[in-house]
Structure formats: structure tokens, C-alpha cells
MDAnalysis code that builds the backbone (N, CA, C; Angstrom):
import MDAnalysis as mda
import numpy as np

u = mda.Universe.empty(390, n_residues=130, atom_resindex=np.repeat(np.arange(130), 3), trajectory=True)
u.add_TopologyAttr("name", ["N", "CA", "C"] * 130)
u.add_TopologyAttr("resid", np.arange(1, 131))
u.add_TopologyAttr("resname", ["UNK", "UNK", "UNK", "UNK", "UNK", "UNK", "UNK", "UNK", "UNK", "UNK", "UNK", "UNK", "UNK", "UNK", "UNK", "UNK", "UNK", "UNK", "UNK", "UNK", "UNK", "UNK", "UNK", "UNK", "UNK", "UNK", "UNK", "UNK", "UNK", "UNK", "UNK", "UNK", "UNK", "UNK", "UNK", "UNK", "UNK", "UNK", "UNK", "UNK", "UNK", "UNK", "UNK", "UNK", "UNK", "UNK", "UNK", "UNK", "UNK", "UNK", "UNK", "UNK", "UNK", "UNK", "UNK", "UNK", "UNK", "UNK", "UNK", "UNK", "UNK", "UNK", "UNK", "UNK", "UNK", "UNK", "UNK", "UNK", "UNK", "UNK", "UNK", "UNK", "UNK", "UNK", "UNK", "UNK", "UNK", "UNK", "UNK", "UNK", "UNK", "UNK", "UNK", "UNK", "UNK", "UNK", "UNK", "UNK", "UNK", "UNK", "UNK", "UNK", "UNK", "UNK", "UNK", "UNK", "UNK", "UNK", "UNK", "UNK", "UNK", "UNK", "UNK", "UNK", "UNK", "UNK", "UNK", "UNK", "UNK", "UNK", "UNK", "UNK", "UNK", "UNK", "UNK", "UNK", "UNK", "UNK", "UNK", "UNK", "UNK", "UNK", "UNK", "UNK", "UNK", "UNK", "UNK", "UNK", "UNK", "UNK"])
u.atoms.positions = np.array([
    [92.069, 103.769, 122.525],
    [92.336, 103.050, 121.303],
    [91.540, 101.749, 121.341],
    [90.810, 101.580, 120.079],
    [90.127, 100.199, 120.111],
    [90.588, 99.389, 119.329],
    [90.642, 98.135, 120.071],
    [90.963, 96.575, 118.996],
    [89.672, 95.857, 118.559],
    [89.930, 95.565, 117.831],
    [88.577, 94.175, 117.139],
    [89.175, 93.569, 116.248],
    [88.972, 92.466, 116.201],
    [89.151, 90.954, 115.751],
    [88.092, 89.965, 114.913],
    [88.091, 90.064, 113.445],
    [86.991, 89.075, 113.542],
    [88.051, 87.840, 112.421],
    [87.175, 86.353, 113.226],
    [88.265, 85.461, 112.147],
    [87.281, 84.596, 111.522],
    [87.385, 83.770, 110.535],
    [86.712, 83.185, 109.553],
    [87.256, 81.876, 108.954],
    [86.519, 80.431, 109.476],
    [87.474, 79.098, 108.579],
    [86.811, 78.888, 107.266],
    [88.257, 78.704, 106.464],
    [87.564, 79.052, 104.537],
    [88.278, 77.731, 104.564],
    [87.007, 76.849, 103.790],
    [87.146, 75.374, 103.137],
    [88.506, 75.579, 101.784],
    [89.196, 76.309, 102.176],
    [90.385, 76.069, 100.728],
    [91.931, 75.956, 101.370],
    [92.763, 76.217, 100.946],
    [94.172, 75.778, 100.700],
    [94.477, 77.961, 101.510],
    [95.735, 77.540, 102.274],
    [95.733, 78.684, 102.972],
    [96.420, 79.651, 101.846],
    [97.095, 78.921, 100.959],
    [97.789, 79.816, 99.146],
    [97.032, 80.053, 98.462],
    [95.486, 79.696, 98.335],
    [94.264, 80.561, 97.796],
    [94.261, 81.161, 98.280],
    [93.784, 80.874, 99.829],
    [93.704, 82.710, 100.232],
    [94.539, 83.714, 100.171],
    [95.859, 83.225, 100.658],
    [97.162, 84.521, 100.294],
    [96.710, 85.196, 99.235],
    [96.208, 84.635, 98.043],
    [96.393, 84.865, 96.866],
    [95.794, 86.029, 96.464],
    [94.400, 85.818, 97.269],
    [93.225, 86.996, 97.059],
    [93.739, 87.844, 97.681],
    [94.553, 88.083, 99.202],
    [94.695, 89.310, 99.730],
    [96.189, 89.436, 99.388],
    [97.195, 89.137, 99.030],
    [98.433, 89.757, 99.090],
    [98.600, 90.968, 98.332],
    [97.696, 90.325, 96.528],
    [98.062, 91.311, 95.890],
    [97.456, 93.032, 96.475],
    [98.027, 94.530, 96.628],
    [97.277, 95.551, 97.416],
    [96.292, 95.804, 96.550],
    [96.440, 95.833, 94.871],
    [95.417, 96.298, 94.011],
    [94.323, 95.821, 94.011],
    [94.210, 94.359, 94.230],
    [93.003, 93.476, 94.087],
    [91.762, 94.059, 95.475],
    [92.219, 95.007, 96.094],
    [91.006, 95.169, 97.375],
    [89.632, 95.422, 96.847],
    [89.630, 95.710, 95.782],
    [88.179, 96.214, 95.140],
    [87.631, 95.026, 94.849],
    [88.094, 93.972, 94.527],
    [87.479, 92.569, 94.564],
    [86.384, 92.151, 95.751],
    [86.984, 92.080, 96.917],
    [86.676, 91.637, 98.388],
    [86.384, 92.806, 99.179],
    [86.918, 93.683, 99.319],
    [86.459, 94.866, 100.711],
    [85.236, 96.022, 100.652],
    [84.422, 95.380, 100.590],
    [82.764, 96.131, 101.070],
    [83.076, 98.329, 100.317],
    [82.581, 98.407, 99.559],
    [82.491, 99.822, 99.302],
    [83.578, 100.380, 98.535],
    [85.061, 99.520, 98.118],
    [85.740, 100.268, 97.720],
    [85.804, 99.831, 95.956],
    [85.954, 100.772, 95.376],
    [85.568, 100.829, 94.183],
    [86.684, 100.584, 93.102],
    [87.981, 101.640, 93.698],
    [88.860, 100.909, 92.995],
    [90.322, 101.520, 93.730],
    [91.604, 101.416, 93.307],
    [92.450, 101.967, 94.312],
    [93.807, 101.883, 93.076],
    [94.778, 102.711, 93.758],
    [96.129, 102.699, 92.892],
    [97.227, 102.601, 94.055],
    [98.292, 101.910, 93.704],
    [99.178, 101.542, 94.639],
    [100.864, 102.346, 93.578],
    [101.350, 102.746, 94.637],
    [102.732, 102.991, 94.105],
    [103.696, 102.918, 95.419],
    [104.499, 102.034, 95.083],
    [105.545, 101.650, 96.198],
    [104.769, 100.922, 97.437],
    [105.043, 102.050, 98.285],
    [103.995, 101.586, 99.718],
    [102.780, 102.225, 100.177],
    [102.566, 103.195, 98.855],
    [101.226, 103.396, 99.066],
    [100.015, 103.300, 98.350],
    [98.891, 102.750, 98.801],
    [97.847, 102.523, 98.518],
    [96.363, 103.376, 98.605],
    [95.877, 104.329, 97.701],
    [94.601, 104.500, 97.481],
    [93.892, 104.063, 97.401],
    [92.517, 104.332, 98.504],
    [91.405, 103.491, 98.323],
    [90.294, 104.687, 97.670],
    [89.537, 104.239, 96.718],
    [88.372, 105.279, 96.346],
    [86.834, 104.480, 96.490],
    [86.667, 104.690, 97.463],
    [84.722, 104.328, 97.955],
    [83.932, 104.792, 96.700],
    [83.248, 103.752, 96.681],
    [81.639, 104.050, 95.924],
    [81.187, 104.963, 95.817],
    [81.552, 106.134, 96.984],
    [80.813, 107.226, 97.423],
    [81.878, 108.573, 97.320],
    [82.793, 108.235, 96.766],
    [83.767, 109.192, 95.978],
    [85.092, 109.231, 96.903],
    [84.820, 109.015, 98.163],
    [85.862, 109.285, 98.982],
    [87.313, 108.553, 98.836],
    [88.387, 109.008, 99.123],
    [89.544, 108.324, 99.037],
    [90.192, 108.085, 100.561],
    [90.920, 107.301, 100.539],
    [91.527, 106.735, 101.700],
    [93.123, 106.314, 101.727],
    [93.774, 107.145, 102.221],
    [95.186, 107.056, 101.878],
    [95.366, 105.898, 102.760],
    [96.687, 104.724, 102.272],
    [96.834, 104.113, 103.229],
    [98.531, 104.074, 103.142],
    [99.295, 103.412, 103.833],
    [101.043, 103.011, 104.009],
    [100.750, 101.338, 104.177],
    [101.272, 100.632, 103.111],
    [101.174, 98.933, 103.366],
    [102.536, 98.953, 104.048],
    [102.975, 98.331, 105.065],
    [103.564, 97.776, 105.801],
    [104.375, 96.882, 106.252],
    [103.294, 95.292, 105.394],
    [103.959, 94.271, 105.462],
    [103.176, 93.665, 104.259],
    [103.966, 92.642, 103.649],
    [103.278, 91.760, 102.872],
    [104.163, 90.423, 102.851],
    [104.073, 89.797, 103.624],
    [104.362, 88.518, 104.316],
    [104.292, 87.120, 103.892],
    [104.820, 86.885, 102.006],
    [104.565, 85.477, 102.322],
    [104.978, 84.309, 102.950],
    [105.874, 84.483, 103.788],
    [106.068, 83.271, 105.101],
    [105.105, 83.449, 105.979],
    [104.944, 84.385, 106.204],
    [104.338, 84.897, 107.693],
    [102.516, 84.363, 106.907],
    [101.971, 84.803, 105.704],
    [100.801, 85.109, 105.048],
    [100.167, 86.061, 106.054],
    [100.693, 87.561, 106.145],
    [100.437, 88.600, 106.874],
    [100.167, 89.676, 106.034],
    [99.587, 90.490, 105.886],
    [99.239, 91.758, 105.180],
    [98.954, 92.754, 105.666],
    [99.950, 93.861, 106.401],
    [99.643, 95.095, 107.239],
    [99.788, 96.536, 106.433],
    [98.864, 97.177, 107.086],
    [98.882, 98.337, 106.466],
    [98.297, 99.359, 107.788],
    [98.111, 100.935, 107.490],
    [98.293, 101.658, 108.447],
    [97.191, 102.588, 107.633],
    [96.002, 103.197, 107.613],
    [95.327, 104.170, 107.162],
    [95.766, 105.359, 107.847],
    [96.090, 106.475, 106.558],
    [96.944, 107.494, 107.073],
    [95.895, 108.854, 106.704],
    [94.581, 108.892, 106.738],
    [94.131, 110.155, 106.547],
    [94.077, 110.555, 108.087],
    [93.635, 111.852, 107.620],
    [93.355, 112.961, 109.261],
    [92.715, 112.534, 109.995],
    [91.821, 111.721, 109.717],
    [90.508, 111.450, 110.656],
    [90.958, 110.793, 111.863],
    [92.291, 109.678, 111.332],
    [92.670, 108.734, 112.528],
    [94.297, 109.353, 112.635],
    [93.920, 109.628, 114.284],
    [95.162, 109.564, 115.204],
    [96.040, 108.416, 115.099],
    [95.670, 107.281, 115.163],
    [96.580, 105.982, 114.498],
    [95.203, 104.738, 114.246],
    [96.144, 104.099, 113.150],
    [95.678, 103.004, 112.675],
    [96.620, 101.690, 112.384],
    [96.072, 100.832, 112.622],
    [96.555, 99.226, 112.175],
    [95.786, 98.397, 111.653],
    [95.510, 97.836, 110.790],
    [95.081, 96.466, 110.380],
    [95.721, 95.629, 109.639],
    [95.670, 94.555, 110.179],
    [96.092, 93.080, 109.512],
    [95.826, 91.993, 108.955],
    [95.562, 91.233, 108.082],
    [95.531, 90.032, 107.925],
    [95.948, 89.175, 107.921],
    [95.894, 88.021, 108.685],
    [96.879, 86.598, 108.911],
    [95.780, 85.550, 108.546],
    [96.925, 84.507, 107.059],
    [95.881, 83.513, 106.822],
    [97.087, 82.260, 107.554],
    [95.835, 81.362, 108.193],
    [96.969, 80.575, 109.064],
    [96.115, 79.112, 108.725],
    [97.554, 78.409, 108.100],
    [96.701, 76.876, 107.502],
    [96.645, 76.182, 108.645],
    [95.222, 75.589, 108.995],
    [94.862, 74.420, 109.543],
    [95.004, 73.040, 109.185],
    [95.058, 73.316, 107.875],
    [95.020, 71.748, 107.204],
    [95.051, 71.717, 105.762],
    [95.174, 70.782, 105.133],
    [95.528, 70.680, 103.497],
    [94.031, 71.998, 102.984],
    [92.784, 71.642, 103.163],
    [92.036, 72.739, 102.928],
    [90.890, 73.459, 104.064],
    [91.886, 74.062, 104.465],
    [91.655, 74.392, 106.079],
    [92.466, 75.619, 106.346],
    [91.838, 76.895, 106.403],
    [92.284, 77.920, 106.401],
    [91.754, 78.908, 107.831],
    [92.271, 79.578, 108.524],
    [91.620, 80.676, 109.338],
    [92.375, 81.953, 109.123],
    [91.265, 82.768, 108.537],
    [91.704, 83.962, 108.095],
    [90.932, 84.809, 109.018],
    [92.412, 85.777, 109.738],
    [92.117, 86.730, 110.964],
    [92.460, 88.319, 110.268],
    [91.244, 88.791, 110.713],
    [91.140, 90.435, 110.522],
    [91.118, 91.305, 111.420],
    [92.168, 91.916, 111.923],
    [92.351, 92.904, 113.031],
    [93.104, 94.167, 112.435],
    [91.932, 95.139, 113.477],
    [91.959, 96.310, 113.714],
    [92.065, 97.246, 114.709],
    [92.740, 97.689, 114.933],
    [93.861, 98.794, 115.551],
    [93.420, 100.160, 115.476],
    [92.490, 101.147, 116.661],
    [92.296, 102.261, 115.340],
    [91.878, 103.635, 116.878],
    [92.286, 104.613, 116.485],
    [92.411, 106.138, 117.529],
    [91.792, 107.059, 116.525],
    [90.539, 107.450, 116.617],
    [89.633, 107.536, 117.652],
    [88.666, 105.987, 117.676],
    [88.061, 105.581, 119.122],
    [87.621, 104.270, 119.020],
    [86.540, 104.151, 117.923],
    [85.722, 105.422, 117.969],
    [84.560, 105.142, 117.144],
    [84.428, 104.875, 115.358],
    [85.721, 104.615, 114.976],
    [86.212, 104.815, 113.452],
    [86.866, 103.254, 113.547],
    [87.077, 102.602, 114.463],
    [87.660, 101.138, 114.928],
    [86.223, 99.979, 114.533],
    [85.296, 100.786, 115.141],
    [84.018, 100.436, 115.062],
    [83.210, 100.067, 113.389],
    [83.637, 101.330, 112.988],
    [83.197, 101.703, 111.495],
    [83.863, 100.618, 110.799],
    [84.862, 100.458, 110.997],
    [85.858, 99.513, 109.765],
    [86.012, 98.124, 110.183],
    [85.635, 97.893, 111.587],
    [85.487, 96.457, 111.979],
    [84.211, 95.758, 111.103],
    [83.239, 96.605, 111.142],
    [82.075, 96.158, 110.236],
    [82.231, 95.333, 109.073],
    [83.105, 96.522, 108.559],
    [83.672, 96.146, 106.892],
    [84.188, 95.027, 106.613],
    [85.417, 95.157, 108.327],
    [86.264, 93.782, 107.984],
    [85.726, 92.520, 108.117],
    [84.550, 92.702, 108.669],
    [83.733, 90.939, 108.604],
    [83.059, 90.896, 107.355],
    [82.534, 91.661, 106.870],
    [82.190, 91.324, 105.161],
    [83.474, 91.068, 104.332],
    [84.567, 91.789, 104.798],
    [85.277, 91.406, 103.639],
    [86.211, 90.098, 104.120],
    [85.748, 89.261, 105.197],
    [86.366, 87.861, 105.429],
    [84.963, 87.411, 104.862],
    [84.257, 87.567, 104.528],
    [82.741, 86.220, 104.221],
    [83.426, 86.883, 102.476],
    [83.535, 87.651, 101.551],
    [83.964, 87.857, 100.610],
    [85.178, 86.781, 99.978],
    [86.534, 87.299, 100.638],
    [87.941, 86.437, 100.859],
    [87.164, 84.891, 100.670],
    [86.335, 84.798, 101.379],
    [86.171, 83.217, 101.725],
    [84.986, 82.610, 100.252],
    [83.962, 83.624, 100.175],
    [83.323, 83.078, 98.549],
    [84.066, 83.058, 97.937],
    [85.254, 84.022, 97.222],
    [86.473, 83.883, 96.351],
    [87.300, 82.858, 96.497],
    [87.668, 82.585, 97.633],
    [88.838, 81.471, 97.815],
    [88.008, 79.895, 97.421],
    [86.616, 79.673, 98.544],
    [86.173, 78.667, 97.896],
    [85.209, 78.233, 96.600],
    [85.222, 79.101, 95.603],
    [84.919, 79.072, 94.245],
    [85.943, 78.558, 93.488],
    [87.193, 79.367, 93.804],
    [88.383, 78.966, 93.270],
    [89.593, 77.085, 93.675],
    [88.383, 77.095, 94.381],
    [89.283, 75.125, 94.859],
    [89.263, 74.372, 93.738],
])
């Protein structure tokens, strides 16, 4: 099982950022390839650029914590985790952490990619919006 971690300090208010990731629908905004998605209850569809869909189970949505977990539930992965934690540093001082959790390692790999574009994303959105 592989972990990866990538984190990112965004010049804004750590409730901008919540803002961009809490809602589940808004992922087509910020996350690299996905085009658009439908959420009902706790689950979330992702549909890629490239037609594919991606079942997921959201998990947590944390505004004390500003945590956002979810679990990708297609065949491909034996298990999955990823998270987001936005953690205020300061009045506009944010570090937003993206970790991934993922069986088989080489699919941990694939989506770690993603998740560093979609923290440089999170972070043009959040600081446009100050």
C-alpha cells in the first residue's frame, strides 16, 4: 500500500479554502481531468474528460476539523483513502494537505500527480477570491 502527501501554503483565509473543497459537486472546478460529477447522499461520481467514471463514498466533511475524506470505490483499487486538511496558519495563511492512501501502489502514484495540480488549482481559486 502506498502513501503520498503533497501540501501547499495559499495566501488566503483557511474559510476560503474550506469553501472551494467542502462543497463534493464543485470538484470539476479544481481537480485536473474531471469534467463533471453527481453526488447523492454519500456518493459521488466523477466523469473524466475522457469519458470514464469514478465511483467514490465521501466519508467525512469536517467543518471543525476542515477535513474532506472520501474512499474511491471502483474495481481497480483494493483500497483507497484520500484527504484534505486545510489548517490555518494565520489570519491569511493557509496549508492545504493532500493525502493519498491507495492498493495497488501503482494507482497511488497516478492520483498523487493529480493531487498536486489540484492544490496549485484550490490555491489560484482561493487567492483570486481574497
Amino acid at each position: 500500500m502506498a502513501s503520498l502527501r503533497h501540501e501547499l501554503r495559499i495566501a488566503a483565509a483557511a474559510d476560503v479554502v474550506w469553501d472551494i473543497i467542502k462543497d463534493p459537486k464543485a470538484i470539476p472546478d479544481w481537480f485536473p481531468g474531471v469534467e463533471s460529477c453527481t453526488v447523492e447522499g454519500t456518493t459521488r461520481v466523477l466523469k473524466t474528460k475522457n469519458g470514464m467514471e469514478i465511483p467514490e463514498k465521501i466519508l467525512a466533511v469536517d467543518p471543525i476539523l476542515r477535513r474532506f475524506a472520501y474512499r474511491i470505490t471502483a474495481p481497480l483499487y483494493t483500497f483507497h483513502l484520500g484527504t484534505i486538511d486545510v489548517i490555518a496558519l494565520g489570519t491569511n495563511d493557509t496549508l492545504c494537505v493532500y493525502s493519498t492512501t491507495a492498493e495497488p501502489d501503482a494507482l497511488a502514484l497516478i492520483i498523487a500527480g493529480a493531487t498536486a495540480e489540484a492544490l496549485e488549482e484550490i490555491k489560484r481559486h482561493a487567492e483570486m477570491s481574497k
